[in-house]
TIKOLKE-827728 format. One record per atom (N, C-alpha, C): z, y, x. Coordinates in steps of 0.02 Angstrom, whole numbers, plus 50000, padded with zeros to 5 digits. Atoms other than C-alpha are relative to their C-alpha. Layout:
<nodes>
ZYX...
</nodes>
This chain:
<nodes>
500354999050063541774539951343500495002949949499524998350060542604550851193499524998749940500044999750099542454547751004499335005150014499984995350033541264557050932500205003249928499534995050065541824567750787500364993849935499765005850031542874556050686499905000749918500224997950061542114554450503500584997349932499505004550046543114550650349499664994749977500535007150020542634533250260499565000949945500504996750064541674542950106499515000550064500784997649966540544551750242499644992950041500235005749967540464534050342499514995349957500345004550060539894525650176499225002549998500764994150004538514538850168499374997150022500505001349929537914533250352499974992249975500355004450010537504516550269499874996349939500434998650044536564520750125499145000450019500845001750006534724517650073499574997350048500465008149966534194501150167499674998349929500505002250030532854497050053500054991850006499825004750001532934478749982499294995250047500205002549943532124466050087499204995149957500655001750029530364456450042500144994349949499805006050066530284443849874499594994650052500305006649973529934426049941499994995949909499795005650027529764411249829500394992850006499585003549992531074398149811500034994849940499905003750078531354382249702500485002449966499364996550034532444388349558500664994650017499375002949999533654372349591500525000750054499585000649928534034375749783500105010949986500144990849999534194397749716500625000549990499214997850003536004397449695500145004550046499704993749952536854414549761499325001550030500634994949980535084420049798499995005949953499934992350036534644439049722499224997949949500334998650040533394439849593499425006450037500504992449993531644450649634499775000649955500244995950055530974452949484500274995349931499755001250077531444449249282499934992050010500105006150034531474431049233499845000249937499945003850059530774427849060499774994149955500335007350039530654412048937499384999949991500614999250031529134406048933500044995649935499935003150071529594395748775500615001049982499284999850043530754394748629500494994650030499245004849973532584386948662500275000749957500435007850008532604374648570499425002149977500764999450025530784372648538500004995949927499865005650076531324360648378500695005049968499164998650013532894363948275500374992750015499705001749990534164354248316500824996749985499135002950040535844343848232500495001850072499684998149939537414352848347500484995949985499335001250021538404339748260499984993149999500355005650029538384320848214500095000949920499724999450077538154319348028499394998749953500505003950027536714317747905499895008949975500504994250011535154331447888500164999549935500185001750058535284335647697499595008749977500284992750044534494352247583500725002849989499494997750012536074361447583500225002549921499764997250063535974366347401500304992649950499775006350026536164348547369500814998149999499254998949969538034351947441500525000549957499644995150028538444363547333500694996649932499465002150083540044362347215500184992050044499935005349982540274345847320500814999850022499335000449961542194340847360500434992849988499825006149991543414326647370500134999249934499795001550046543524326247195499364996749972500975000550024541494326947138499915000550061500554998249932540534322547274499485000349973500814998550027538754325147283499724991150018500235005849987537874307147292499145001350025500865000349988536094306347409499764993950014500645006749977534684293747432499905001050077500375000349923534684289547617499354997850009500645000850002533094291847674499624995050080500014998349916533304287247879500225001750040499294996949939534014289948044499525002950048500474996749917533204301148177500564997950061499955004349946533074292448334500075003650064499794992349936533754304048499499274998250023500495000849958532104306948589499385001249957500665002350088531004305848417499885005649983500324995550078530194314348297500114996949963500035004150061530504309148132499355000849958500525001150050529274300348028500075003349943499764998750050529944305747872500195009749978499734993950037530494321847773500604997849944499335002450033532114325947680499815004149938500154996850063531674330447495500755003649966499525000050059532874336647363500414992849995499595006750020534514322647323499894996550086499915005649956533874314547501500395002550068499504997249928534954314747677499614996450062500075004049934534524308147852500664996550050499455000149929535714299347983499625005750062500014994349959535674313348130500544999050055499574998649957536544313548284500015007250055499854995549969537074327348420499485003050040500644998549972535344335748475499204997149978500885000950059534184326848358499655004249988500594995850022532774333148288500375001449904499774999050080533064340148100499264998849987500775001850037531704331847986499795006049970500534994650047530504344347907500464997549926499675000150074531224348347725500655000150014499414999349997533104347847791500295006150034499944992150004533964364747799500744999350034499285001749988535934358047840500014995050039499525005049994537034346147927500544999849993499274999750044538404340147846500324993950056499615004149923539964332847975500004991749986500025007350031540054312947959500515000649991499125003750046542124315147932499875003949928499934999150078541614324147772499484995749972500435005150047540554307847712500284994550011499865007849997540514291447672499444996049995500755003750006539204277347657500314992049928499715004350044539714267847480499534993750001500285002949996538254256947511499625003850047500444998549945536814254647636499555006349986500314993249998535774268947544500095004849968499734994050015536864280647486500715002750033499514995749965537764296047549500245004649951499344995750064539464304147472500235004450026499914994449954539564320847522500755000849988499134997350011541504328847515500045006149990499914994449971541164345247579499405002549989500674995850012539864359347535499935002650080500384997549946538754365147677499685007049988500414993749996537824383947704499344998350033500824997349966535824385047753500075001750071499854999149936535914381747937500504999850040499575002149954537494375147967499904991950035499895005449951537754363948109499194997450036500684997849992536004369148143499855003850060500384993749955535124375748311499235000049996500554997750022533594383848249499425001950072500274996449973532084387148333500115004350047499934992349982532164400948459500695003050021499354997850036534004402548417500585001450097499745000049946534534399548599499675006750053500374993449978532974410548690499344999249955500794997350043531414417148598499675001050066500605002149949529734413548703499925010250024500034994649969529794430248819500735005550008499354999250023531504433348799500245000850079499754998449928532424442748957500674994950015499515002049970533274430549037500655001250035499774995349948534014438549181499515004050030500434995149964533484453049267500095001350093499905002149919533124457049450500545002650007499434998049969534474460649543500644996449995499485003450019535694448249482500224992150050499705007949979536694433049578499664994749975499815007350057536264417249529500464996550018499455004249986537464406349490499754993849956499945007650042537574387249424499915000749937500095001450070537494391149249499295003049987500744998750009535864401949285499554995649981500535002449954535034389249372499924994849926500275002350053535264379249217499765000449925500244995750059534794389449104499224998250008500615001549973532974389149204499864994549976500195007250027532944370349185499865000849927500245003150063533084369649000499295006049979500474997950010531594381548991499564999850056500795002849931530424374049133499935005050056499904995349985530704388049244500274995850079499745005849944530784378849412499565004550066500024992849939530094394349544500135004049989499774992450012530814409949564499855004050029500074992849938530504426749645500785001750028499304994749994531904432149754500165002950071499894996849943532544441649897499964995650040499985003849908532274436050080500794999750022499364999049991534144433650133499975002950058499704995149930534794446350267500044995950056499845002149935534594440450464500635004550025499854992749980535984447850528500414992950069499855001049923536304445350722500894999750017499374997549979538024444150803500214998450066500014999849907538334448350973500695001250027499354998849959540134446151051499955001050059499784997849921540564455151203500665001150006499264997749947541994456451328499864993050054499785005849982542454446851463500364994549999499175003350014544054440851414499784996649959500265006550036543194429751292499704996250022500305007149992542984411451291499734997149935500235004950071542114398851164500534995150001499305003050033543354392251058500344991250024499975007049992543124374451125500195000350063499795000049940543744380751293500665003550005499395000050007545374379551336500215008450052499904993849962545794399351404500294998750053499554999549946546474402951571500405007049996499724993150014547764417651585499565006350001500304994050004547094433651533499355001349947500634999450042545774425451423500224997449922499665001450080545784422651235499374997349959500805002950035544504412151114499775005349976500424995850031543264421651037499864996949918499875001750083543674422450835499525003949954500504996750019542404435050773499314997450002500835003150000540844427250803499924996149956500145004850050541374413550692500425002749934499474997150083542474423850560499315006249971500694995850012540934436550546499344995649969500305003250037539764423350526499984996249931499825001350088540724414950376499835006749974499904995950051540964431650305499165003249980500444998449979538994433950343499614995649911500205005350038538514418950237500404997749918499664998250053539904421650112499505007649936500394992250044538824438250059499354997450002500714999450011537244429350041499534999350083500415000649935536564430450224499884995950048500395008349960535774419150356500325001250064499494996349941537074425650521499574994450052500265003549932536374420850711500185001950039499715000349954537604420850821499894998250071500105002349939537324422651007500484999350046499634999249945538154418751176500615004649996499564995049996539574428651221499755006750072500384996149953538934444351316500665002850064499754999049958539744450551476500025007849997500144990250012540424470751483499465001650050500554998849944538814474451567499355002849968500324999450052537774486451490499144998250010500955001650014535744481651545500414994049962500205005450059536444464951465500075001649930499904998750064537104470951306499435004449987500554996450019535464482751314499274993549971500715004450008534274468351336500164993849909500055001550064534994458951200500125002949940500114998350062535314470051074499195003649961500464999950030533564475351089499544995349956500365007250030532854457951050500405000049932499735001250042534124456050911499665003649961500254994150029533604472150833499224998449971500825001750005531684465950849500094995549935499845007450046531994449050740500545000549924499754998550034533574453750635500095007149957499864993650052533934465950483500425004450018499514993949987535664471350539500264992150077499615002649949536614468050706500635002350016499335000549978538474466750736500284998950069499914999649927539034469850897500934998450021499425000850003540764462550916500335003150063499684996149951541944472851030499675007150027500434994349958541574486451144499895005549969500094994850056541624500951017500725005650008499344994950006543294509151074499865005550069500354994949948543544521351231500164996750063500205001349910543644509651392499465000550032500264998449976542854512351516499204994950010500545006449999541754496051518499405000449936500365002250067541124498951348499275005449988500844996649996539254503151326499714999249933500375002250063538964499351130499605005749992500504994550044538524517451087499335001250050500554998749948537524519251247499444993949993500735006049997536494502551215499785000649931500324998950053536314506851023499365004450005500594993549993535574523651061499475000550047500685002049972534334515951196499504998149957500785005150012533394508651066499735006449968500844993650018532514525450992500735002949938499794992250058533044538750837500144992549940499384993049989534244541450763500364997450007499565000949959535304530350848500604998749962499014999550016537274532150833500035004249943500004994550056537654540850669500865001549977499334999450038539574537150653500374997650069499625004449942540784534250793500865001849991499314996050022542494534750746499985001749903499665000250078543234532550542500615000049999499435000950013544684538250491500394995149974499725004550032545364523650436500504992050040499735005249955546514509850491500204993249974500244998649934546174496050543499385003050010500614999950005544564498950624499665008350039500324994849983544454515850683499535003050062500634998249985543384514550818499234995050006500705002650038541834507750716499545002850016500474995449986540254513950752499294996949961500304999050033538754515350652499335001750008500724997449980536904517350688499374996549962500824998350003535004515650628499605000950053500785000749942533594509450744499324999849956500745001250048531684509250655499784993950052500605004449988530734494650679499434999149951500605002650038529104491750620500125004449921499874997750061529444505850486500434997349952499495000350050531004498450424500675000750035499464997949978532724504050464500434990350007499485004649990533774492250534500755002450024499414997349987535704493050540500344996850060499695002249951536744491750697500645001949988499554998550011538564490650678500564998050064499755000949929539894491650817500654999149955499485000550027541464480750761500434999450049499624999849927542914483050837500234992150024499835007349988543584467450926500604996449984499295004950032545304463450846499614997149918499965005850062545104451450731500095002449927499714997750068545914459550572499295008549987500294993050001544944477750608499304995350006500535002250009543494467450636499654997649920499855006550064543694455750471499805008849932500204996950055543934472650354499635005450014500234994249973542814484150445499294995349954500455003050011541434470850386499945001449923499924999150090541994471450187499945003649982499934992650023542174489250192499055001350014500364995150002540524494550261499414993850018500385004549981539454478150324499734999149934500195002750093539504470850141499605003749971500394994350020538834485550079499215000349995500535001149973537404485650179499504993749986500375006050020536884466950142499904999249924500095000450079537004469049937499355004050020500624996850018535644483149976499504998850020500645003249981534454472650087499924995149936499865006250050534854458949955499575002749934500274996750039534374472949820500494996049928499804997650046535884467849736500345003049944499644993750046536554476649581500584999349976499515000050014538084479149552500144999149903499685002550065539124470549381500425001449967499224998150004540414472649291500264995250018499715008749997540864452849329500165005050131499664998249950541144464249514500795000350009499054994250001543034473149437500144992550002499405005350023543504454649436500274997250070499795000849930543574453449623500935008350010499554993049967544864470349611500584997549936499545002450037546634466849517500585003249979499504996049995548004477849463500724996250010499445001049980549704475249528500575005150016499384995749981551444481849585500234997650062499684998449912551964487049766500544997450030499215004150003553404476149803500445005250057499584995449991553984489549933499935005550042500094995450000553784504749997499625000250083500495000549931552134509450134500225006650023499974994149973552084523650250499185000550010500495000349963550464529750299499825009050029500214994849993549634545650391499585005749982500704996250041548854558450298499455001250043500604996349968547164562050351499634992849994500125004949991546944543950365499814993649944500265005250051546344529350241500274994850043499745004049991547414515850266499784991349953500185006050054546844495550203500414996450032499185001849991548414486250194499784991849968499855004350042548344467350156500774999249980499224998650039549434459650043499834993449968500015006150040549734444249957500325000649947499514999950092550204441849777500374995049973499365004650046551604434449666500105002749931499834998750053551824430449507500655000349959499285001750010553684435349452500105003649912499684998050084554534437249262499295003149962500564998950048552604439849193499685007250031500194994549967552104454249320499824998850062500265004849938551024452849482500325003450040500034997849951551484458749625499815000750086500274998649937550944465949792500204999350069499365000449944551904459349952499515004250048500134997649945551084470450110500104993750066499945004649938550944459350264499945003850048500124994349952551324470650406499634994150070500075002049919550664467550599499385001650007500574997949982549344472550694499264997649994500555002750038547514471250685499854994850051500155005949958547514456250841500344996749946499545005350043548694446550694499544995249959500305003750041547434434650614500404996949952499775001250041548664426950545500375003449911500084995850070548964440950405499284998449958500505001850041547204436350347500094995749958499845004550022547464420950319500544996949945499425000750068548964422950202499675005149970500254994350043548114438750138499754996949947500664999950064547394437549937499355004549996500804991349994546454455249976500455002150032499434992749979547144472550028499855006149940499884992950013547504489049963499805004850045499954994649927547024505550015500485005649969499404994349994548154519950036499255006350019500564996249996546954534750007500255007050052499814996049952546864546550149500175008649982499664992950023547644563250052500684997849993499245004549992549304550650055500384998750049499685001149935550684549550171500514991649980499535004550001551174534450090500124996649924499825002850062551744523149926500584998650006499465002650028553244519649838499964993649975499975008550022553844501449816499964999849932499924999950077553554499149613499195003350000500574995650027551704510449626499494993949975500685003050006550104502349535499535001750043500755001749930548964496149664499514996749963500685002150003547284489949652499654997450052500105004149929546984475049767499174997449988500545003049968545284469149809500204990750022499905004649987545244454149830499484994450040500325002949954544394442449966499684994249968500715003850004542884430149940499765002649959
</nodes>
């Protein structure tokens, strides 16, 4: 089997573009964490629906305040204490104040809250102001949080923990949102065993099935890991057709380079048009990746051929897998993304091959108030570079290389 035509990683990116996002389900909003958003969220009521004391201290008419200080205070007629949970009976006239605590209700007629360390209580029903107040301090008004139709979030967005409680305080307890990505993963070779079996010479556990699946479920997706397949291509035919049937995208671990055993592109392109679209990326690790599109049922599904070292496997997935699952996911990119990417300095000097796109982990240090970039060399069987890895760098393929001291721009992993 040879390569075919070896693409750079721009044109590879190309070949897995416009997967259309995947069907809106409904979900309780409390279990929607890291789910995608399908359509807008908005308030159906005001937040707060009352106003609200943000302080402890006593409701008064703020003009009553005025000119008030530790010299002249202002003297009011206590009128009452709002009760957490209450409504107050009462109203706050002109001269009168309320007791108030942290989320009370503000009585009708009271415009301020004034702090309790700027008062005093000279007797049981009077209050000695210290301190002048403004019209709506220490005040959450009406509305002031969300106004009733008010864009929450919009589709396409993460949720995260602070969403979800956002929802709560406005009753907001179903959501529309993406179906999460099936995505299949099929290890082949022989030389693999399951990890719980102790190898005999020549054989080695099988680390991809379960480093793919984290990284599967890390991006949002529902990963279904099968058996380990045998180099044998009706089997790798018969199951990647089934996979293909059931799942969105399928990962085909190993079998993607040029031995002689290996049948990925030949069992991709059994299943119908248009097949293989990428075989071979310039880039290292990873370079022989392969890339294809099967139709089912009028929707494209992605088949991806990773290679089987561990490391080329691991960033072949971030680079071009990930990708793929934001756009079944449908979703949209943030700026709260640049915070995964980090600028730094090269601690010492790379080589790489022009023509080629090089992704280099690297671990970082913080020295004399400047980060820097250590490189972790060794090959792509080295798992253990992952594992110390923070992210990687790439070395852009018009480069033969960096100087120790250059600003990099690391990526950074989860």
């Amino acid at each position: 089997m040879e390569f075919f035509k070896v693409v750079s990683p721009a044109e590879a990116m190309e070949a897995v573009q416009g997967f259309a996002p995947l069907p809106a389900e409904e979900a309780p909003a409390f279990e929607a964490a890291g789910r995608i958003l399908a359509e807008d969220v908005l308030s159906p009521v005001d937040l707060p629906d009352f106003p609200r004391a943000t302080m402890d201290g006593y409701a008064i008419l703020a003009a009553d305040s005025f000119g008030a200080g530790d010299s002249i205070p202002a003297y009011l007629d206590m009128v009452g204490e709002v009760r957490m949970g209450e409504a107050p009976a009462f109203r706050v006239s002109r001269g009168q104040a309320a007791r108030v605590s942290t989320g009370g209700m503000i009585p009708e007629g009271a415009d301020a809250v004034v702090m309790e360390e700027y008062t005093s209580r000279p007797d049981e029903g009077t209050l000695e102001v210290r301190r002048p107040v403004s019209a709506g301090e220490n005040v959450l008004a009406t509305g002031d949080d969300l106004r009733k139709g008010e864009l929450i979030l919009p589709a396409g967005r993460r949720l995260r923990s602070q969403d979800i409680g956002a929802f709560a305080g406005v009753g907001v307890t179903v959501l529309k949102v993406r179906r999460r990505p099936r995505v299949a993963i099929l290890p082949t070779g022989d030389e693999l065993v399951d990890p719980r079996v102790e190898p005999r010479p020549g054989q080695v556990r099988d680390i991809n099935r379960f480093s793919l699946a984290a990284a599967v479920m890390e991006a949002g997706g529902v990963p279904e890991a099968g058996d380990i397949l045998p180099d044998d291509l009706p089997a790798i035919q018969a199951r990647l057709r089934e996979a293909a049937e059931r799942a969105d995208v399928v990962l085909i671990s190993g079998g993607s380079s040029m031995g002689v055993r290996d049948h990925t592109v030949e069992a991709i392109d059994s299943l119908g048009e248009p097949g293989v679209l990428v075989h071979g990326i310039s880039i290292k690790p990873g370079k022989p990746t392969i890339i294809g599109r099967v139709r089912r049922g009028g929707v494209d599904k992605a088949v991806v051929g990773i290679p089987g070292h561990p490391v080329s496997a691991f960033m072949i997935f971030h680079a071009f897998v990930r990708p793929i699952l934001r756009q079944l996911s449908g979703e949209v990119p943030t700026l709260a993304d640049a915070a995964r990417r980090v600028r730094a300095r090269l601690s010492r000097n790379l080589s790489s091959a022009a023509g080629r796109e090089d992704l280099v982990r690297v671990y970082l240090e913080e020295k004399e108030g400047a980060l820097l970039a250590h490189p972790l060399m060794g090959n792509s069987a080295m798992i253990s570079t992952l594992t110390r890895a923070d992210g990687f760098i790439t070395i852009p393929l018009e480069r033969e290389g960096l100087p120790a001291g250059s600003e990099v721009r690391v990526t950074l992993y989860g």
